[in-house]
C-alpha positions, 0 to 999 in steps of 0.5 A: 500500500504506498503512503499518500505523502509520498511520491509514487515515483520516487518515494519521496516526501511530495510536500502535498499539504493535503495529506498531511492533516496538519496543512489539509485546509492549505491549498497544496503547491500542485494547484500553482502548476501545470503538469505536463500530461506526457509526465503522468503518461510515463508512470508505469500504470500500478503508481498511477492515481495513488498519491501526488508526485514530488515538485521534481518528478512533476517536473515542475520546480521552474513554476513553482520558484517563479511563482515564489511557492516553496516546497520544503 
């Protein structure tokens, strides 16, 4: 069973602030980006829909520090 807080990619923390309770009311980092579609296309189907992926498997880090949203 793979654990919402982490990446199902690389097994990372994902920094979703809506699996942890302690942040669920904050909006998470993933509602400021856009994923590309090929990225969640090269999962492997099995870790498809089971947790958010990490900002660097997202490809996503540019965005994020453009944005002034940090993920720790």
């Amino acid at each position: 069973m793979h654990k919402p807080d982490l990446c199902p990619a690389c097994g990372a923390s994902n920094a979703c602030s809506l699996a942890d309770p302690r942040t669920a009311q904050h909006r998470c980092w993933c509602y400021t980006v856009t994923i590309d579609p090929a990225v969640l296309a090269a999962l492997p189907a099995e870790l498809r829909d089971l947790a958010c992926l990490c900002p660097g498997c997202a490809q996503v880090e540019a965005q994020l520090q453009a944005a002034g949203f940090s993920v720790a």
